[in-house]
Backbone bond lengths (Angstrom), bond angles and torsions (degrees), N, CA, C in turn:
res aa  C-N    CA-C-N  psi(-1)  N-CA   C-N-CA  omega(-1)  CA-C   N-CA-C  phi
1 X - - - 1.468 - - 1.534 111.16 -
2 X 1.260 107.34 -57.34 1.698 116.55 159.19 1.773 116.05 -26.95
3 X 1.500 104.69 -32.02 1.395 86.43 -150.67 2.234 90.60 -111.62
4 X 1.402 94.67 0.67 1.341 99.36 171.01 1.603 98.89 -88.29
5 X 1.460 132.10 -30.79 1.234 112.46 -143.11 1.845 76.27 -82.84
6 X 1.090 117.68 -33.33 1.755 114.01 -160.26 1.461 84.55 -64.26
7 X 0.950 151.42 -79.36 1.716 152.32 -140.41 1.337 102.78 -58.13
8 X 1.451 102.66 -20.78 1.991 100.47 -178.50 1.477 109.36 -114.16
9 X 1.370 118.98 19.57 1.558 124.87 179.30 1.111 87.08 -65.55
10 X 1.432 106.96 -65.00 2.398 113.25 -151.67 1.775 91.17 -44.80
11 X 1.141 137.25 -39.24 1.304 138.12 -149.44 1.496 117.85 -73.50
12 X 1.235 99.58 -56.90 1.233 116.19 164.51 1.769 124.72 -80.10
13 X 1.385 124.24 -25.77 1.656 118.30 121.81 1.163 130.42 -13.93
14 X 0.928 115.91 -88.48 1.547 146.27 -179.81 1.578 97.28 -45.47
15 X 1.057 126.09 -39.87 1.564 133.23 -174.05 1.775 101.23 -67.01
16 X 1.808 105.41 -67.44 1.162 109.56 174.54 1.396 126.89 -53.25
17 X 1.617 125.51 -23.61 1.262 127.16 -169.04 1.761 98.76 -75.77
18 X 1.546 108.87 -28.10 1.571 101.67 -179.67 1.675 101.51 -78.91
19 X 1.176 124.86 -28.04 1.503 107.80 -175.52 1.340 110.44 -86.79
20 X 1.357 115.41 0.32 1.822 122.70 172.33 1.310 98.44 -88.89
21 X 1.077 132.10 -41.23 1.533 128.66 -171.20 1.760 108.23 -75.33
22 X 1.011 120.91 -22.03 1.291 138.18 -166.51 1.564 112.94 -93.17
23 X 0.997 125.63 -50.54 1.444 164.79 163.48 1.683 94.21 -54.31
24 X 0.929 135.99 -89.63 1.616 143.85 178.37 1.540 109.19 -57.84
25 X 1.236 114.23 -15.03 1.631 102.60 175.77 1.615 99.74 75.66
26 X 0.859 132.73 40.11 1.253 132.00 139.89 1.271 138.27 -80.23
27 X 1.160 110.22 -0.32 1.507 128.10 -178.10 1.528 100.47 -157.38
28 X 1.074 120.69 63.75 1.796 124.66 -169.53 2.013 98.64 -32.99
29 X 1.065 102.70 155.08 1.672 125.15 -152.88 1.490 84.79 -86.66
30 X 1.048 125.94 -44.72 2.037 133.04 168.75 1.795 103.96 -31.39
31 X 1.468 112.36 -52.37 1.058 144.91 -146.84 2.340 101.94 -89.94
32 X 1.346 104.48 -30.85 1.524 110.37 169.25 1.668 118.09 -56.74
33 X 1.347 111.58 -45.23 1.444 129.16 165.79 1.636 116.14 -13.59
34 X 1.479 80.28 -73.70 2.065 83.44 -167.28 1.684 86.56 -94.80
35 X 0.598 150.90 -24.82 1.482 131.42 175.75 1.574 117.45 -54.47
36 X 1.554 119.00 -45.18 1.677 130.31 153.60 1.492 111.03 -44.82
37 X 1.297 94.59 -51.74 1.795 103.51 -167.54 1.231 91.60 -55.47
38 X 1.488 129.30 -70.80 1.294 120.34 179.70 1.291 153.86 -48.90
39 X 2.110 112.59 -15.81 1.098 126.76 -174.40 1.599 73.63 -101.44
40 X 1.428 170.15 -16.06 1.354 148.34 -170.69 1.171 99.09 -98.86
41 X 1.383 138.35 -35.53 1.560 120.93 -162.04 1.543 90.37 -110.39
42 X 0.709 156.48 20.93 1.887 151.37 167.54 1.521 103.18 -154.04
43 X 1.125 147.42 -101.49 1.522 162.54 -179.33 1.548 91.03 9.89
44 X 1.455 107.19 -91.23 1.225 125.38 -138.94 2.028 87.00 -81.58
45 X 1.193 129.66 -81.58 1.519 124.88 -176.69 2.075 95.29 -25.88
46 X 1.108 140.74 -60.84 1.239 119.21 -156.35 1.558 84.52 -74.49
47 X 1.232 140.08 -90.84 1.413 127.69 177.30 1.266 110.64 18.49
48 X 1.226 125.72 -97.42 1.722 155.44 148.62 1.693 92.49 0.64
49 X 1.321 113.72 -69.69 1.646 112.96 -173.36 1.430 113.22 -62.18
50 X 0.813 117.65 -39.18 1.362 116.65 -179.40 1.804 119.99 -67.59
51 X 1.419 77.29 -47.03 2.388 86.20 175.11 1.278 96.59 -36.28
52 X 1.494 99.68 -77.80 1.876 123.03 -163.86 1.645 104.39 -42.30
53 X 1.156 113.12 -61.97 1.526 118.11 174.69 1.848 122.02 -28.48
54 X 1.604 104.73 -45.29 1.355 122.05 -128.71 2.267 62.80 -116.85
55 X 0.916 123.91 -79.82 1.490 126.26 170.24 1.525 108.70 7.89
56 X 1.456 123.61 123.92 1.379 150.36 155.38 1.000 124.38 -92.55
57 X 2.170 99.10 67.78 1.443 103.56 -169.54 1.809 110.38 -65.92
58 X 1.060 125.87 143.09 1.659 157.99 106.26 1.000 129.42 -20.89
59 X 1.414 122.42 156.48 1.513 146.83 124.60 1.511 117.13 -32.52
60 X 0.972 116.24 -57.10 1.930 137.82 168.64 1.743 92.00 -41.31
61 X 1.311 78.34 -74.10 1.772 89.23 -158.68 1.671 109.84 -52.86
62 X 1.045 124.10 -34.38 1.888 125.93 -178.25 1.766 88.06 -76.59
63 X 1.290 134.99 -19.30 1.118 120.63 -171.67 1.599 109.78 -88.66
64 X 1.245 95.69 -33.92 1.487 107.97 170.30 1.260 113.37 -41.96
65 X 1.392 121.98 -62.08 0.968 150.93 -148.94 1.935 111.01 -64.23
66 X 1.301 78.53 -42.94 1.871 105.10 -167.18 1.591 85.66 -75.86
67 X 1.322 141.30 -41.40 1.454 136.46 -116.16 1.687 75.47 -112.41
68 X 1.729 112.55 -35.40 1.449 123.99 169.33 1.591 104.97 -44.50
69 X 1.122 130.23 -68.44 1.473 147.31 -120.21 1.992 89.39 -97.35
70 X 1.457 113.25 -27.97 1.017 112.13 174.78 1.604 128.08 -82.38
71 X 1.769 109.06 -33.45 1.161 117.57 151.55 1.407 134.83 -57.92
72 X 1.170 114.76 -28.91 1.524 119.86 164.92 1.493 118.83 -47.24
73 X 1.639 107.87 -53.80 1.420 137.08 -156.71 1.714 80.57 -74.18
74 X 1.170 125.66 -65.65 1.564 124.75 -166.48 1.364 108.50 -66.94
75 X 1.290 143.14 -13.03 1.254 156.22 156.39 1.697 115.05 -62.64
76 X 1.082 95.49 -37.96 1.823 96.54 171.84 1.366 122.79 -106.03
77 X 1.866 108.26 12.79 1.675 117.90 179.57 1.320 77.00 -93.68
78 X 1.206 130.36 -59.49 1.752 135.60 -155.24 1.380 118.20 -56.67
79 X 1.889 100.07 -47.52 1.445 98.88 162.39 1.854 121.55 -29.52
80 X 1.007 106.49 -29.99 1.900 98.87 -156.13 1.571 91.40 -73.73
81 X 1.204 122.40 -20.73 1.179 108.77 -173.21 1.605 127.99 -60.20
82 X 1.695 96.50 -6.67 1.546 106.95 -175.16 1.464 89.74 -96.98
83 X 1.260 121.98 42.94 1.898 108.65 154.34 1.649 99.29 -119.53
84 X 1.723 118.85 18.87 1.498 127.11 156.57 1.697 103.41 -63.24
85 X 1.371 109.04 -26.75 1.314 91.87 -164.25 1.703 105.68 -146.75
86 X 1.368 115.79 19.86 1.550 119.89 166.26 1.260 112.54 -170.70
87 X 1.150 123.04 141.79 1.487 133.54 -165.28 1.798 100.51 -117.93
88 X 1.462 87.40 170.77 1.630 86.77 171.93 1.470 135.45 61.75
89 X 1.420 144.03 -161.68 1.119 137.59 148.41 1.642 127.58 -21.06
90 X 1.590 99.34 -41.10 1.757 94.30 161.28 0.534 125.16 -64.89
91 X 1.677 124.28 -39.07 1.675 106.75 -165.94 1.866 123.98 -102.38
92 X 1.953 83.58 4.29 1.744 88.21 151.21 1.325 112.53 -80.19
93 X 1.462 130.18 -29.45 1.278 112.25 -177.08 1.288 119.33 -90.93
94 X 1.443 129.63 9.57 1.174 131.62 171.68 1.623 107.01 -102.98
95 X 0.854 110.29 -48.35 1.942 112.97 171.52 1.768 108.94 -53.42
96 X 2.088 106.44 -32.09 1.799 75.24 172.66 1.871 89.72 -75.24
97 X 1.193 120.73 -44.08 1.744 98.98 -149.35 1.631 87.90 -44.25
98 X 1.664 140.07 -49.90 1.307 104.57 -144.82 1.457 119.78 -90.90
99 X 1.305 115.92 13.81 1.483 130.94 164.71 1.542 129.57 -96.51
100 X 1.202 97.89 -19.39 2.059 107.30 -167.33 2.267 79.69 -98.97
101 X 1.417 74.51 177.09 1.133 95.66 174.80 1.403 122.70 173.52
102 X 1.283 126.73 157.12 1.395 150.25 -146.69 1.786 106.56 -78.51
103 X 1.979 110.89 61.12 1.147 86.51 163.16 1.544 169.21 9.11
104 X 1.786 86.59 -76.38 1.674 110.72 157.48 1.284 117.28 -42.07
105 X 1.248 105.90 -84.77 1.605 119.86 167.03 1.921 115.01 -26.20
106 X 1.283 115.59 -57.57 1.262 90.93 -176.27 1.378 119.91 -94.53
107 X 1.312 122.21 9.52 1.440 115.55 168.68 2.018 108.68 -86.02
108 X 1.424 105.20 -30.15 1.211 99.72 165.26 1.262 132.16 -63.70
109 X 1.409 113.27 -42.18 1.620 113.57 171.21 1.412 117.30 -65.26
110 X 1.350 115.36 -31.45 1.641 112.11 167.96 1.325 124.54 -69.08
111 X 1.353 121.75 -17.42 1.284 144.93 166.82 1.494 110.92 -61.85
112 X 1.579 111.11 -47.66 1.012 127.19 -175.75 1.254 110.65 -73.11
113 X 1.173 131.74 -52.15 1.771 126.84 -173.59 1.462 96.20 -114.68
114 X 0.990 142.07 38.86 1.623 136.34 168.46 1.405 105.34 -140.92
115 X 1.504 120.08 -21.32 1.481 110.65 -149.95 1.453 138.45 61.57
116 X 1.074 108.77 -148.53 1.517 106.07 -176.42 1.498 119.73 -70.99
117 X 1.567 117.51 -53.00 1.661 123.84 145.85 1.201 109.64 -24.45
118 X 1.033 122.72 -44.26 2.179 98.53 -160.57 1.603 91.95 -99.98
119 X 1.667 130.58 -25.96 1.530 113.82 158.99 1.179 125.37 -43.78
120 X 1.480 110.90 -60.49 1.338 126.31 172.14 1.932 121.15 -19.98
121 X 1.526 96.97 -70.52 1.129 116.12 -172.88 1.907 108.93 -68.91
122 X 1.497 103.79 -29.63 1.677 99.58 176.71 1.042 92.26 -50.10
123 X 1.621 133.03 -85.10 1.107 151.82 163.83 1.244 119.86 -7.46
124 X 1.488 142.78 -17.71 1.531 152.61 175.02 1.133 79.49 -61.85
125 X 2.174 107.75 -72.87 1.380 153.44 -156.88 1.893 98.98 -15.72
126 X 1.415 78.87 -66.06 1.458 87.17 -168.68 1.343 138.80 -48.22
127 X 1.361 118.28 -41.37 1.149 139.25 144.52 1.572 107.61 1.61
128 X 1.414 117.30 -91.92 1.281 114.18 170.36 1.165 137.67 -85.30
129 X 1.310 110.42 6.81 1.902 117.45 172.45 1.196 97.26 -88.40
130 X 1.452 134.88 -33.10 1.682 123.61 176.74 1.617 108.04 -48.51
131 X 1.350 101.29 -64.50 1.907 80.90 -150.70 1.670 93.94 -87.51
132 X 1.247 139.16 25.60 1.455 130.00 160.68 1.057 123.13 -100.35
133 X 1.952 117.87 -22.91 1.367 121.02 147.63 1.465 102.98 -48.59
134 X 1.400 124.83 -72.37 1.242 125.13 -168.31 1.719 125.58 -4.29
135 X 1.786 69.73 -82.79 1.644 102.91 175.08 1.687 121.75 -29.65
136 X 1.651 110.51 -54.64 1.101 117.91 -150.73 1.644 71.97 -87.51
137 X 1.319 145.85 -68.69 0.980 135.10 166.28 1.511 133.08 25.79
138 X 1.159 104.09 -95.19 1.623 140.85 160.71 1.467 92.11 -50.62
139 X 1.301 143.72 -68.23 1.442 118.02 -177.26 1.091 137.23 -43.43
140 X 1.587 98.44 -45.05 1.493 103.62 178.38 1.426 128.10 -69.22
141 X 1.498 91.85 -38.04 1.778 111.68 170.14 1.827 105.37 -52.73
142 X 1.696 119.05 -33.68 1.424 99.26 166.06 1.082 144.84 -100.29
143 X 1.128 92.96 8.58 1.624 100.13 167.33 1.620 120.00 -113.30
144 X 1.025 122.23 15.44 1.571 123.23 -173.86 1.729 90.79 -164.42
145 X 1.230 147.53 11.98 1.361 131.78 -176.22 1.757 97.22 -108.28
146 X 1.440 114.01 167.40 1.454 126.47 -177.99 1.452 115.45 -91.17
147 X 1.511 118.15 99.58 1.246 118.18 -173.07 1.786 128.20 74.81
148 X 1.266 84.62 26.80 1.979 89.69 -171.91 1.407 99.40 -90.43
149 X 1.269 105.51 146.73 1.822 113.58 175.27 1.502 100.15 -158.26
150 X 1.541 92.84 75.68 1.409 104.65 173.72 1.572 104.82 -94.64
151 X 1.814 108.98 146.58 1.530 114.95 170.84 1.060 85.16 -120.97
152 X 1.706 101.03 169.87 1.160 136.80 129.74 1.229 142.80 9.87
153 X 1.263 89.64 -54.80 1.812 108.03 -175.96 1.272 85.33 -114.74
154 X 1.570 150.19 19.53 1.546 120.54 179.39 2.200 80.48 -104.69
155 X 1.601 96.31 -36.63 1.447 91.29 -176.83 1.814 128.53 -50.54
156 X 1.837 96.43 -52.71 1.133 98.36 155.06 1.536 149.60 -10.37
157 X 1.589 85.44 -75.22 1.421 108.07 167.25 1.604 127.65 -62.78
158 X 1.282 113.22 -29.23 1.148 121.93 -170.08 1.707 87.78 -64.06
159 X 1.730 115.19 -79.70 1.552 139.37 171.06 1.525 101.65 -3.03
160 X 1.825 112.89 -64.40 1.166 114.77 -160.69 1.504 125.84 -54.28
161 X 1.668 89.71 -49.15 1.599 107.41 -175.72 1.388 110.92 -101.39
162 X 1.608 120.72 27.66 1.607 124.98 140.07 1.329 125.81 -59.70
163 X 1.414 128.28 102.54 1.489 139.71 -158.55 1.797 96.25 -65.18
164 X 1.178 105.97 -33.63 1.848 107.54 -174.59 1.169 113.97 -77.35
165 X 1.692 121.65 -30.85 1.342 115.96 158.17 1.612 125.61 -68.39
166 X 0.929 106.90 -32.08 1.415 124.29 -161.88 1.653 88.35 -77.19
167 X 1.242 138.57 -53.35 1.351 139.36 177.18 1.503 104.98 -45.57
168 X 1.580 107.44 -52.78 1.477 106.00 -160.48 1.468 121.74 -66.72
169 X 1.844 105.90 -38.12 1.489 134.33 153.11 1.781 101.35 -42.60
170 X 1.027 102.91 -90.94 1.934 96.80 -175.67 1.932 102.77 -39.01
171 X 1.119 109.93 -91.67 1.766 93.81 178.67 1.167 117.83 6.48
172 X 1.374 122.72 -93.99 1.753 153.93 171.81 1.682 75.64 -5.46
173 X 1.375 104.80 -94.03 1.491 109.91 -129.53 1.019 106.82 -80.29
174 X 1.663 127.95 1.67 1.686 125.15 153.28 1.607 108.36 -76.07
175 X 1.404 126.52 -25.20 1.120 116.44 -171.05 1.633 96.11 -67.80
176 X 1.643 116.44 -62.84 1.311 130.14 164.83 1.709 113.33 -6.98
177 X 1.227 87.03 -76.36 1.777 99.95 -175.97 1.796 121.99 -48.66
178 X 1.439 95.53 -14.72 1.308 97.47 -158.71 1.676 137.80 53.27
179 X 1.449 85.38 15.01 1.621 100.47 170.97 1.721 117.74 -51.41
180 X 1.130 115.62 150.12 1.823 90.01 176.05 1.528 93.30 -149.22
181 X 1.423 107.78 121.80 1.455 130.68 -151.74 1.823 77.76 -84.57
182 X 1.900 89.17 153.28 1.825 98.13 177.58 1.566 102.55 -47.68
183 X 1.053 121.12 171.39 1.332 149.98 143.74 1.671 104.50 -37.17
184 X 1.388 111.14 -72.13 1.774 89.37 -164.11 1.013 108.44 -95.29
185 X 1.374 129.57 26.05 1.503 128.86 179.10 1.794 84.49 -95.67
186 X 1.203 104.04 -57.85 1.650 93.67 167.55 1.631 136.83 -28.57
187 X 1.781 98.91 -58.80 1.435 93.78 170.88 0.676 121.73 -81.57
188 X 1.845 138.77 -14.14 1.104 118.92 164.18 1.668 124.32 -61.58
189 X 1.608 124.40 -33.13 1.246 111.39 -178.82 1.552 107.22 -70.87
190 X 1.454 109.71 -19.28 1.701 92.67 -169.36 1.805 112.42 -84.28
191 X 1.762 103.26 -7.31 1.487 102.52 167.88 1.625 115.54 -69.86
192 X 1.046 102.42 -38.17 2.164 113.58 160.26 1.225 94.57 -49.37
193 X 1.155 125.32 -96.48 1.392 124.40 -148.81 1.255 116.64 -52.05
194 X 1.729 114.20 -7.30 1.879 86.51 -160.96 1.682 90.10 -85.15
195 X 1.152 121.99 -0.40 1.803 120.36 -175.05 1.900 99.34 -78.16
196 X 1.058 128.08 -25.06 1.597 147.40 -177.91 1.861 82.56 -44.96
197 X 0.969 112.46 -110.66 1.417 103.46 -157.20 1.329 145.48 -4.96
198 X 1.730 100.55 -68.68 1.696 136.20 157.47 1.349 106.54 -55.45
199 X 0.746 131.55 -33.51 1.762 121.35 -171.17 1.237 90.58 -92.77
200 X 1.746 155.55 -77.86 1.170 149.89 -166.49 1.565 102.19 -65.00
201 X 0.706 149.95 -25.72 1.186 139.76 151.61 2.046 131.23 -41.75
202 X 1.394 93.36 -56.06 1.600 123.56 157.88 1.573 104.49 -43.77
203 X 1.609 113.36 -60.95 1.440 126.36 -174.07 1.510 94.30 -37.25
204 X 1.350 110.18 -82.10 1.485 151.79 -150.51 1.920 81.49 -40.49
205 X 0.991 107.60 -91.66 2.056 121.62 170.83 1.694 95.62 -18.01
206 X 1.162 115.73 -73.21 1.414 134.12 -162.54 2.002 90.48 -49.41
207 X 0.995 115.05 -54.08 1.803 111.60 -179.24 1.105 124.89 -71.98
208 X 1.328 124.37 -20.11 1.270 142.63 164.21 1.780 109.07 -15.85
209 X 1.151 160.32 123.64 1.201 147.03 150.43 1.908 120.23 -134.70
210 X 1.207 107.87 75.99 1.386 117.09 -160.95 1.946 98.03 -68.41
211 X 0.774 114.95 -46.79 1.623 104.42 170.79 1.907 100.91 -46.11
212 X 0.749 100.47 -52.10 1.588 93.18 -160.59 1.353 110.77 -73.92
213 X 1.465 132.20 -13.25 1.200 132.60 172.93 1.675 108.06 -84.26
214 X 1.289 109.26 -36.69 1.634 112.09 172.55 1.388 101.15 -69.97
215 X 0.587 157.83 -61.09 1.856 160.71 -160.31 1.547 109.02 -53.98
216 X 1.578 116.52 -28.64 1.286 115.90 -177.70 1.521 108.25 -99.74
217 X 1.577 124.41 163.80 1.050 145.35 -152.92 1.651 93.28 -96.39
218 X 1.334 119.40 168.49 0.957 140.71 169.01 2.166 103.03 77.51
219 X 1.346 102.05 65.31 1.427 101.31 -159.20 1.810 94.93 -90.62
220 X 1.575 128.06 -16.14 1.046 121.96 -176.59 1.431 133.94 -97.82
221 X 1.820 100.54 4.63 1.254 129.65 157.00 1.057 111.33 -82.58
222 X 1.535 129.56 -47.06 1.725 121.71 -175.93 1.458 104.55 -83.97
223 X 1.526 129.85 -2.37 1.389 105.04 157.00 1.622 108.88 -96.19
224 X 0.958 131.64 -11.53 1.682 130.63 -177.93 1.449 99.01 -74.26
225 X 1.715 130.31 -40.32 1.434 127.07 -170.65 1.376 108.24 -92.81
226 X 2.220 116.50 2.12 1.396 91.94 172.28 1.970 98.71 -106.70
227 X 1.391 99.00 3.48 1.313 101.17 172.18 1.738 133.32 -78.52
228 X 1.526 99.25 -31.07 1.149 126.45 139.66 1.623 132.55 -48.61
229 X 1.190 118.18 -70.25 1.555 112.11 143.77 1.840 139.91 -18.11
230 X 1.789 91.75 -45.67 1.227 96.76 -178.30 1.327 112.34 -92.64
231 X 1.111 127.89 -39.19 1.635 136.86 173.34 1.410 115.21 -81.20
232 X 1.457 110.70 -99.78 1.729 105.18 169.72 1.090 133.42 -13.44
233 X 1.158 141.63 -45.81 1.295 148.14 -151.40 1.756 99.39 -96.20
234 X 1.454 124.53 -51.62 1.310 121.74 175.42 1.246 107.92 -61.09
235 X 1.436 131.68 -40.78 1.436 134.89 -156.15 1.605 100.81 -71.03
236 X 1.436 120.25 -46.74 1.378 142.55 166.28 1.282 101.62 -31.76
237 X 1.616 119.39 -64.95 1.338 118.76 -158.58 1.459 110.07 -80.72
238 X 1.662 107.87 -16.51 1.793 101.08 -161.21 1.838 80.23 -99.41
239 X 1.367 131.17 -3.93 1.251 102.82 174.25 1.479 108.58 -80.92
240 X 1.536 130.08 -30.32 1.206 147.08 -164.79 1.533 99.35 -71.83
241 X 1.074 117.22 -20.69 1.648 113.62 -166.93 1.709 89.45 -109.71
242 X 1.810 139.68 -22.53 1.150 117.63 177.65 1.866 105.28 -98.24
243 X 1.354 116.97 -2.71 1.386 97.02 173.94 1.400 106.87 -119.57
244 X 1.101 123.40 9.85 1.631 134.93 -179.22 1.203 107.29 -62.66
């Protein structure tokens, strides 16, 4: 436990250093905008491209993957359980918080106590946890959300022109191909990416706004979907990985 909590210090650091910088005006709050914009549409997808690329997929690893694709699915049965305690528009917006989750955040902590292997494989991960969060997403949002008129083709589109899928999709199927990109086309994306972590991380701190989450109503839904988050969701995954 000791030696998990040290591998996840930098993470949660790194979290606070963006809400210290943010907080003190060292990085004026105007100024968080394109810095996100920038660790989501470049940072983190070349990051992401490069793992998958650079990745010595396995047997393990496609199993991973599957054992992934099943935890997702059991992550958004469990969600329903938050209509024990909110209906309606709440409890679409509490079922996405307790199903989505913080990319950034978990490719860094796997980074952090796995190294490059357990990035790698978040990054497989993703691949198919993107558009099945999505999915279940957008469902729920239409049938219980306020004013949603999501299609088909709005989902689509969304999926398509996700830069993190789209990385993980390209990755995959160069690793597949056995294509093997030049040399400095390589280091150049991995000089991009190595800023991916620290900068979305910073973001993550930097958005933080605990006054403003207390101030709003519905306070016994956002602790049931971060309780959910914290329990459910691991238990899901560590059952998927002991009966898989």
């Amino acid at each position: 436990m000791t030696q998990l909590a040290l591998a996840l210090a930098p993470v949660f650091i790194a979290i606070l250093t963006g809400w210290g910088a943010r907080f003190t005006n060292i990085v004026p709050a105007v100024a968080w905008g394109g810095v996100n914009r920038l660790a989501y549409m470049i940072l983190a997808p070349v990051f992401m491209f490069t793992e998958i690329v650079r990745a010595d997929l396995s047997f393990e690893d496609v199993s991973f993957a599957i054992a992934g694709v099943l935890s997702f699915l059991a992550m958004g049965v469990i969600g329903f359980s938050l209509l024990l305690v909110a209906r309606g528009p709440t409890f679409a917006s509490a079922h996405q918080g307790a199903i989505r989750w913080n990319t950034f955040v978990i490719l860094a902590a796997a980074a952090s106590t796995f190294g490059p292997e357990g990035s790698a494989l978040v990054a497989l991960l993703m691949g198919p946890g993107i558009p099945i969060v999505n999915v279940m997403t957008v469902a729920v949002h239409s049938r219980w959300g306020e004013g949603q008129n999501s299609s088909l083709r709005g989902v689509l589109r969304s999926l398509i022109t996700n830069p993190l899928l789209v990385a993980c999709v390209l990755g995959l199927a160069i690793n597949l191909s056995g294509v093997e990109l030049p040399p400095s086309v390589m280091e150049m994306l991995t000089i991009i990416g190595r800023g991916a972590l620290g900068v979305t991380l910073m973001c993550v701190g930097a958005g933080m706004d605990l006054k403003a989450i207390s101030a709003k109503p519905g306070l016994m839904a956002i602790a049931a979907t971060t309780l959910l988050s914290a329990l459910a969701i691991p238990s899901a995954i560590w059952l998927a990985g002991l009966f898989g």
